[in-house]
N, CA, C and O atoms as a printed pandas DataFrame, in Angstrom:
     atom_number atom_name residue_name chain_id  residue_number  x_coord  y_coord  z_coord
0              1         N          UNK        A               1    0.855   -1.164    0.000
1              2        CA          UNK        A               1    0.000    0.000    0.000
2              3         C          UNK        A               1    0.904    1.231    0.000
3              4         O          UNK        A               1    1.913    1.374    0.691
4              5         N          UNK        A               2    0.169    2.478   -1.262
5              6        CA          UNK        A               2    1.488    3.283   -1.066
6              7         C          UNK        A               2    0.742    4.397   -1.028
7              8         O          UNK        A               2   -0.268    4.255   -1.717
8              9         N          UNK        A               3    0.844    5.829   -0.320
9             10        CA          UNK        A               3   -0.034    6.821   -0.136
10            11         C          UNK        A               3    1.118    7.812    0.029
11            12         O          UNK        A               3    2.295    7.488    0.184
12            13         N          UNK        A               4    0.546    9.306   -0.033
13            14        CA          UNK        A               4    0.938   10.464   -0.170
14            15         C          UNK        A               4    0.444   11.198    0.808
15            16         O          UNK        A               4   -0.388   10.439    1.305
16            17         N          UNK        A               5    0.414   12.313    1.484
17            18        CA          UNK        A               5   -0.294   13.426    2.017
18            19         C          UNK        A               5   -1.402   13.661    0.944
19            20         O          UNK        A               5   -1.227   13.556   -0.270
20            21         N          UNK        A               6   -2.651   14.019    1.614
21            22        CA          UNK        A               6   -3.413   14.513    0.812
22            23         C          UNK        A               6   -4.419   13.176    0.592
23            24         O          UNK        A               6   -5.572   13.285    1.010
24            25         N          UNK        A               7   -4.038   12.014   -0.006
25            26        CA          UNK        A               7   -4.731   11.085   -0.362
26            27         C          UNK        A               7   -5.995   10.598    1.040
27            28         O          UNK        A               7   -6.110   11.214    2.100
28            29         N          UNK        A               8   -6.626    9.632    0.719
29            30        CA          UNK        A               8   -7.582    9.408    1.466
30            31         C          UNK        A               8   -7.496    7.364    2.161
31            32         O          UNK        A               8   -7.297    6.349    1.493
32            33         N          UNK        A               9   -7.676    7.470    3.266
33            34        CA          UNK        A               9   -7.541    5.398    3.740
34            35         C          UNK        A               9   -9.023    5.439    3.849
35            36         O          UNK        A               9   -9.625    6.259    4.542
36            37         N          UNK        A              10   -9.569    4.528    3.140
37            38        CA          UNK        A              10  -11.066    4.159    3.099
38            39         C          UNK        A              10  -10.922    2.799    3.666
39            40         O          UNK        A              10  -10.387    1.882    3.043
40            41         N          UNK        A              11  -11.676    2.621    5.512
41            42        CA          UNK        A              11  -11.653    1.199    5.132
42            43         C          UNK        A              11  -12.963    0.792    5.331
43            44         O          UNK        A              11  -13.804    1.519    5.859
44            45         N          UNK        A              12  -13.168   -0.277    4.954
45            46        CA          UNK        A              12  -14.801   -0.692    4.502
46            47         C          UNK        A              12  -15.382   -1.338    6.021
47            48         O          UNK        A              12  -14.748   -1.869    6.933
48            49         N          UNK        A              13  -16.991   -1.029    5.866
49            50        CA          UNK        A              13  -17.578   -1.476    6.975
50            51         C          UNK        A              13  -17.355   -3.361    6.877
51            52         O          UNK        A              13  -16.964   -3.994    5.896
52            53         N          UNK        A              14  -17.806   -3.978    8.424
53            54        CA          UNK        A              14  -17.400   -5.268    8.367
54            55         C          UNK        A              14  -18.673   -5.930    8.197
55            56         O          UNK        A              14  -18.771   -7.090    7.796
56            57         N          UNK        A              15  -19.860   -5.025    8.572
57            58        CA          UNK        A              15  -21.031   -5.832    8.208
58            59         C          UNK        A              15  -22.192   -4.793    7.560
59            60         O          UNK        A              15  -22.141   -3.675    7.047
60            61         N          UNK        A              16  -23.098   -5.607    7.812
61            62        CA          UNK        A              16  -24.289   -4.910    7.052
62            63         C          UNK        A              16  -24.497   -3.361    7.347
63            64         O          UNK        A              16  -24.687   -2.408    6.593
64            65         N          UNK        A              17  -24.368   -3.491    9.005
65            66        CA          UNK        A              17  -24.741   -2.002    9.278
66            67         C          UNK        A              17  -23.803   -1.396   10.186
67            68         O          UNK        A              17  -24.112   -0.900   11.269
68            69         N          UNK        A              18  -22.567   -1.462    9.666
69            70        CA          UNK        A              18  -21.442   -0.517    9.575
70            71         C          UNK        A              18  -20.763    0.141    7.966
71            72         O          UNK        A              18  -20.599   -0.335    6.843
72            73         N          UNK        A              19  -20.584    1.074    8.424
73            74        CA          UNK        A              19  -20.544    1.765    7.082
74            75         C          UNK        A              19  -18.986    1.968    6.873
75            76         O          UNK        A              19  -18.726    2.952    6.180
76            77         N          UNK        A              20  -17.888    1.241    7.328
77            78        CA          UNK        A              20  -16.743    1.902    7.504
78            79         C          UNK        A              20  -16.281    3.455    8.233
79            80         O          UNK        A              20  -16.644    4.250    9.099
80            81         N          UNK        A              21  -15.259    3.243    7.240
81            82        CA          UNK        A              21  -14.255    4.819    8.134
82            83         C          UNK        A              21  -13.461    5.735    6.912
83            84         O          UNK        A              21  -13.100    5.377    5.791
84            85         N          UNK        A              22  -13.391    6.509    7.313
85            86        CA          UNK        A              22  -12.477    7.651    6.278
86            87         C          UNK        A              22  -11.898    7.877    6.702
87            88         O          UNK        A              22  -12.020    7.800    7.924
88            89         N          UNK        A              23  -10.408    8.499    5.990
89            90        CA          UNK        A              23   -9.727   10.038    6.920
90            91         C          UNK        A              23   -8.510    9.961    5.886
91            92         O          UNK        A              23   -7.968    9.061    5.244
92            93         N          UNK        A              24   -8.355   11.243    6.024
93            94        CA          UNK        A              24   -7.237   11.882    5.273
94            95         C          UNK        A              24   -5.853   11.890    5.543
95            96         O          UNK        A              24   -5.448   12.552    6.499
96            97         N          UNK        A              25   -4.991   11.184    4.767
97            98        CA          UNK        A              25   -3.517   11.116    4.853
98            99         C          UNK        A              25   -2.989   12.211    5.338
99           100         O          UNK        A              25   -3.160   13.216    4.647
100          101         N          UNK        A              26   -2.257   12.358    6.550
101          102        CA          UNK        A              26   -1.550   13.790    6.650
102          103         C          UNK        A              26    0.075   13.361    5.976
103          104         O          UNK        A              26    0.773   13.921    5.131
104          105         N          UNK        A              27    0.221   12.411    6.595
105          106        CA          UNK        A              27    2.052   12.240    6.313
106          107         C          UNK        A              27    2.052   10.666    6.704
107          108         O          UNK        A              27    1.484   10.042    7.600
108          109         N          UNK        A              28    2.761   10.359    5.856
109          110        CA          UNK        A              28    3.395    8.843    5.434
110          111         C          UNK        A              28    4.537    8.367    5.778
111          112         O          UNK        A              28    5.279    9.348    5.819
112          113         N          UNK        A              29    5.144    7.419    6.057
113          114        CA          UNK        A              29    5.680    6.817    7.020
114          115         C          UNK        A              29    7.166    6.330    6.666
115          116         O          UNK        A              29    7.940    5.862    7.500
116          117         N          UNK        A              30    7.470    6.520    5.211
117          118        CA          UNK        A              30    8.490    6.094    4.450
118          119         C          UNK        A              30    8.490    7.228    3.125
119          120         O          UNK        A              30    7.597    7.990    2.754
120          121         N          UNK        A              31    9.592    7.046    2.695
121          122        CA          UNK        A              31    9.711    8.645    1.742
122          123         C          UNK        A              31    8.814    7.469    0.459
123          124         O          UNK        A              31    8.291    8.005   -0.518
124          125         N          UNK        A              32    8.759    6.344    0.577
125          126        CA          UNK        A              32    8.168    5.630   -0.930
126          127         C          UNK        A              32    6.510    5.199   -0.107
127          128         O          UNK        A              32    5.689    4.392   -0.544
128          129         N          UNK        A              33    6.440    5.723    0.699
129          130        CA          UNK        A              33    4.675    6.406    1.072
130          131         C          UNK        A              33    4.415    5.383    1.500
131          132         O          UNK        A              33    3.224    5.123    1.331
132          133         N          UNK        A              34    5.376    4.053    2.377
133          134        CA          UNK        A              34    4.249    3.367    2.975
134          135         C          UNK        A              34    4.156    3.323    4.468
135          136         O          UNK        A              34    4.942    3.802    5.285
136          137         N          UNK        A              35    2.904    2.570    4.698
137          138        CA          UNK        A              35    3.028    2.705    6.659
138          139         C          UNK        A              35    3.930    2.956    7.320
139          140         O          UNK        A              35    5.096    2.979    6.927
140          141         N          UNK        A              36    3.492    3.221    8.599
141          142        CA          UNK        A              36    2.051    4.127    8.871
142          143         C          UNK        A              36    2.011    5.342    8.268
143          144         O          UNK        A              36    2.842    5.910    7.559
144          145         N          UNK        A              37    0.715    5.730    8.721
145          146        CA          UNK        A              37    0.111    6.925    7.895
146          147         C          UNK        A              37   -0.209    7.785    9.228
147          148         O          UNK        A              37   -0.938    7.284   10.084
148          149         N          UNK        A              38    0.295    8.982    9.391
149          150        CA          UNK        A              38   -1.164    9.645   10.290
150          151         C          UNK        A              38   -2.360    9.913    9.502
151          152         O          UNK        A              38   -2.293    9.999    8.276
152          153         N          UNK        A              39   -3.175   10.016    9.982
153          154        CA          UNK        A              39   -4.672   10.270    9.604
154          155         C          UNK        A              39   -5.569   10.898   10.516
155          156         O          UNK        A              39   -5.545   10.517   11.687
156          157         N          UNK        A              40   -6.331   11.769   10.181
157          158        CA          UNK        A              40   -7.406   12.479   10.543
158          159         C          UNK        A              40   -8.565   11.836    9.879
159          160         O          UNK        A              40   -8.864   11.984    8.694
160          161         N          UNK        A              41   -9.310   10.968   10.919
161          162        CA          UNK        A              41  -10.625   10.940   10.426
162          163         C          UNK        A              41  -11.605   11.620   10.593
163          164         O          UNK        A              41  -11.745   12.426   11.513
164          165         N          UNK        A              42  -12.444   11.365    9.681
165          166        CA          UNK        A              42  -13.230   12.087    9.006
166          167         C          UNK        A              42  -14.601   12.569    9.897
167          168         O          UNK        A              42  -15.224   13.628    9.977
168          169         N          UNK        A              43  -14.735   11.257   10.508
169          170        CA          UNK        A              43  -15.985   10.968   11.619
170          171         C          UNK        A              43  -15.687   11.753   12.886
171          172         O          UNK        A              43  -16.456   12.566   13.400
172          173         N          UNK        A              44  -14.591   11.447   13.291
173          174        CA          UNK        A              44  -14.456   11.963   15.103
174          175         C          UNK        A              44  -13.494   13.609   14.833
175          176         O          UNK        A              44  -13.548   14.633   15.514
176          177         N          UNK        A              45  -12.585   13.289   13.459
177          178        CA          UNK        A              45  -11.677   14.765   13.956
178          179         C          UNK        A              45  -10.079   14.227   14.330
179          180         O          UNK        A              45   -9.028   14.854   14.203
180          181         N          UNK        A              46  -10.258   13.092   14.744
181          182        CA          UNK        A              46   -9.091   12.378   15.626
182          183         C          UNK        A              46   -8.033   12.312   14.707
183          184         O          UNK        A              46   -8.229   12.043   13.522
184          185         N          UNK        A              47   -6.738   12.579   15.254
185          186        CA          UNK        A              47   -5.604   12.357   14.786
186          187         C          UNK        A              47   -4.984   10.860   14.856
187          188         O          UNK        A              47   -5.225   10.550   16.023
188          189         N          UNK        A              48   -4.459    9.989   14.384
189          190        CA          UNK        A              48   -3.981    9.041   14.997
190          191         C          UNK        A              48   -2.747    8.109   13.663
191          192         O          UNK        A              48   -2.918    8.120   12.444
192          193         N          UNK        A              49   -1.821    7.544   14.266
193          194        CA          UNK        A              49   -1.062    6.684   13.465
194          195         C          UNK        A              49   -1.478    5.712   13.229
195          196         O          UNK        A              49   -1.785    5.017   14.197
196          197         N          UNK        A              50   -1.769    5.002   11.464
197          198        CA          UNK        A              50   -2.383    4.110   11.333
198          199         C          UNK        A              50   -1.322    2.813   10.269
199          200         O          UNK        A              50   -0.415    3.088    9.483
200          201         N          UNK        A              51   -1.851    1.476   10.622
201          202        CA          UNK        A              51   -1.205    0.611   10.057
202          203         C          UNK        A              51   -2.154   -0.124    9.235
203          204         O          UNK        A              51   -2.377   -1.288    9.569
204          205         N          UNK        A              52   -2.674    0.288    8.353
205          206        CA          UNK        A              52   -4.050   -0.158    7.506
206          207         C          UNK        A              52   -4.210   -1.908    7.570
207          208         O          UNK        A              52   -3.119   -2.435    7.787
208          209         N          UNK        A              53   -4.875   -2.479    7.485
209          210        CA          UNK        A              53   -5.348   -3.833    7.458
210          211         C          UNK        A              53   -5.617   -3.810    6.132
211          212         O          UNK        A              53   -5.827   -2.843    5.400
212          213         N          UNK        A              54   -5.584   -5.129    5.860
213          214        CA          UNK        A              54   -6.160   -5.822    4.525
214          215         C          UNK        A              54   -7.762   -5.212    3.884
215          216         O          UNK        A              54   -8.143   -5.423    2.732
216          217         N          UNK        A              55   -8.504   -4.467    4.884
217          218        CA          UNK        A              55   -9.877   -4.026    4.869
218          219         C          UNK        A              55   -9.782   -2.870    3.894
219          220         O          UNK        A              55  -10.643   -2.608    3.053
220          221         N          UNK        A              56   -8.442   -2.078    4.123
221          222        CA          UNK        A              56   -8.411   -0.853    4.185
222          223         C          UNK        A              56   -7.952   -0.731    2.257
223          224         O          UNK        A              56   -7.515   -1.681    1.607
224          225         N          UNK        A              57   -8.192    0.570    1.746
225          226        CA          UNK        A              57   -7.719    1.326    0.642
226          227         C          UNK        A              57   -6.989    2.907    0.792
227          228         O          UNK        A              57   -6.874    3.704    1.723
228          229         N          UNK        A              58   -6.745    2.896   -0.049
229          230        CA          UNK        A              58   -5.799    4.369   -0.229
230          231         C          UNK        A              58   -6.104    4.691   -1.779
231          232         O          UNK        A              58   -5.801    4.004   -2.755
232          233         N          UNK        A              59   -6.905    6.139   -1.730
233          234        CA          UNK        A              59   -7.280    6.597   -3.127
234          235         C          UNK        A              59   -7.670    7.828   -2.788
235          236         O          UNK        A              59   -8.391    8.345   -1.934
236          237         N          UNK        A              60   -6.777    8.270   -3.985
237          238        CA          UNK        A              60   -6.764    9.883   -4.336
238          239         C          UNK        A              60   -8.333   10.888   -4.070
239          240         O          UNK        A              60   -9.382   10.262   -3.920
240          241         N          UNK        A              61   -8.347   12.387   -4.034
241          242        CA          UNK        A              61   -9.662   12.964   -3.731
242          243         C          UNK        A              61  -10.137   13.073   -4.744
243          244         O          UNK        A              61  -11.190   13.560   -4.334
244          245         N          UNK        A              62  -10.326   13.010   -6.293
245          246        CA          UNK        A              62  -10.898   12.638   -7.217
246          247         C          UNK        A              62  -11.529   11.236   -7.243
247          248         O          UNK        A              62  -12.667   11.011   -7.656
248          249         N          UNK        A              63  -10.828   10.479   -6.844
249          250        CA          UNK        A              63  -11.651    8.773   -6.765
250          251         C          UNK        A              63  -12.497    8.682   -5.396
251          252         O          UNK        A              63  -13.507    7.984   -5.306
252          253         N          UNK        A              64  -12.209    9.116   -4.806
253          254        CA          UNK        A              64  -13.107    9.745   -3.614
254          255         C          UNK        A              64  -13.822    9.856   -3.786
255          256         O          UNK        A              64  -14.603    8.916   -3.641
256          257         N          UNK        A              65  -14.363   11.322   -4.349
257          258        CA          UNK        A              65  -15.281   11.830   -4.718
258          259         C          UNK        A              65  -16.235   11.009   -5.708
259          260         O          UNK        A              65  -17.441   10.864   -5.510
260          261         N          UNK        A              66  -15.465   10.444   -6.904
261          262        CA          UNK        A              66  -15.919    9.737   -7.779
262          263         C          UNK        A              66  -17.069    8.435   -6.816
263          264         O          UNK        A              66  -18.210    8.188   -7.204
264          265         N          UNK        A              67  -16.595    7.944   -5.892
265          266        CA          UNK        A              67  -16.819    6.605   -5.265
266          267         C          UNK        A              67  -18.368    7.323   -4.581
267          268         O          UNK        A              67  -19.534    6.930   -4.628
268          269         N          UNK        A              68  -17.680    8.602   -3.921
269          270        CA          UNK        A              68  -19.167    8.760   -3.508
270          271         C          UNK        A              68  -19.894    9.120   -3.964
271          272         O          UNK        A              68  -20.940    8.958   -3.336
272          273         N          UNK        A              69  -20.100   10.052   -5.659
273          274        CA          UNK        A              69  -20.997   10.065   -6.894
274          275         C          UNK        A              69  -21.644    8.646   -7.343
275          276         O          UNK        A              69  -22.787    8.670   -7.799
276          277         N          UNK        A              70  -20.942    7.386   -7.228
277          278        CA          UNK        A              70  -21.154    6.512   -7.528
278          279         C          UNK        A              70  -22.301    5.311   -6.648
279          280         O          UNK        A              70  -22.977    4.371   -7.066
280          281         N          UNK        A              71  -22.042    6.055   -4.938
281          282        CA          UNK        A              71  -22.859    5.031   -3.862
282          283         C          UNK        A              71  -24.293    5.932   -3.970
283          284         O          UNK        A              71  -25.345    5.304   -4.088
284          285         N          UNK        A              72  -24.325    7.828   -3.916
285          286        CA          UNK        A              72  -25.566    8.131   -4.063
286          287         C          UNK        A              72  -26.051    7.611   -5.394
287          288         O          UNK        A              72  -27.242    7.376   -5.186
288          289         N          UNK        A              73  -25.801    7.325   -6.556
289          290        CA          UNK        A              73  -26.484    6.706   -7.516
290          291         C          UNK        A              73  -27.208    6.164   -7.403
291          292         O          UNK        A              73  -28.364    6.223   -7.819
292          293         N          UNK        A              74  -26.406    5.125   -6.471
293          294        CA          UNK        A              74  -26.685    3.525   -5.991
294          295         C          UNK        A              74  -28.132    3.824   -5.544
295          296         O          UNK        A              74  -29.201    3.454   -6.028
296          297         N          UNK        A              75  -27.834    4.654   -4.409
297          298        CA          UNK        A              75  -28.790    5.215   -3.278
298          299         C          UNK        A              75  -30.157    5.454   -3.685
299          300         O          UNK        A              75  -31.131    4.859   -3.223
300          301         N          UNK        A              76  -30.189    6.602   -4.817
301          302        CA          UNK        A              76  -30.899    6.791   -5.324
302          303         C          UNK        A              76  -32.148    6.092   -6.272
303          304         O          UNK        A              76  -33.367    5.991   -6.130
304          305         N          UNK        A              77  -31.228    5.697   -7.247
305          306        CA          UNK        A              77  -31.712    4.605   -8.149
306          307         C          UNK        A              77  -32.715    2.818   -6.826
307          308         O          UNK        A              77  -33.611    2.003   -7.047
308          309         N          UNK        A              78  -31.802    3.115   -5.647
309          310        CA          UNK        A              78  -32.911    2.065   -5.067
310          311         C          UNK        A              78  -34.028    2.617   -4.361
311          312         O          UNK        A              78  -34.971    1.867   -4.111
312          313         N          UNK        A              79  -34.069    3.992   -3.950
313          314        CA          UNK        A              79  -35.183    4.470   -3.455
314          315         C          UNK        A              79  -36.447    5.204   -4.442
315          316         O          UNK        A              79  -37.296    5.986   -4.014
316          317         N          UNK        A              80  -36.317    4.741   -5.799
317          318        CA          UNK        A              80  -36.968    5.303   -6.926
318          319         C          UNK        A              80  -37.735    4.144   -7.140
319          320         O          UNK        A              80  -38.535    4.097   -8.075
């Protein structure tokens, strides 16, 4: 896993009704961007050093964004 400042750790919920976690790369852990990461998530504010799990992703704020254009779709299209 290789990340930058700026980029985003998405890791996915474990069941039905968890929705995962976000938070934004502050600084990376190796000059070739891998673990740990600090991160600010998204939910609490919290700062913390992270060692991502197998759960987890790392993707830019364009695919971000893209991902979440893509779940309201989802969203949408099932409440229609």
């Amino acid at each position: 896993m290789i990340a930058k400042p700026g980029d985003w750790l998405v890791i996915s919920g474990r069941t039905d009704h968890s929705s995962g976690r976000r938070g934004e790369i502050l600084s990376v852990g190796s000059p070739s961007g891998e673990p740990p990461y600090t991160v600010k998530w998204l939910d609490t504010e919290h700062t913390a050093v992270v060692f991502p799990g197998p759960d987890a992703i790392v993707v830019g704020a364009a695919d971000l964004e893209e991902m979440d254009r893509r779940a309201e779709a989802r969203l949408t299209h099932r409440s229609s």
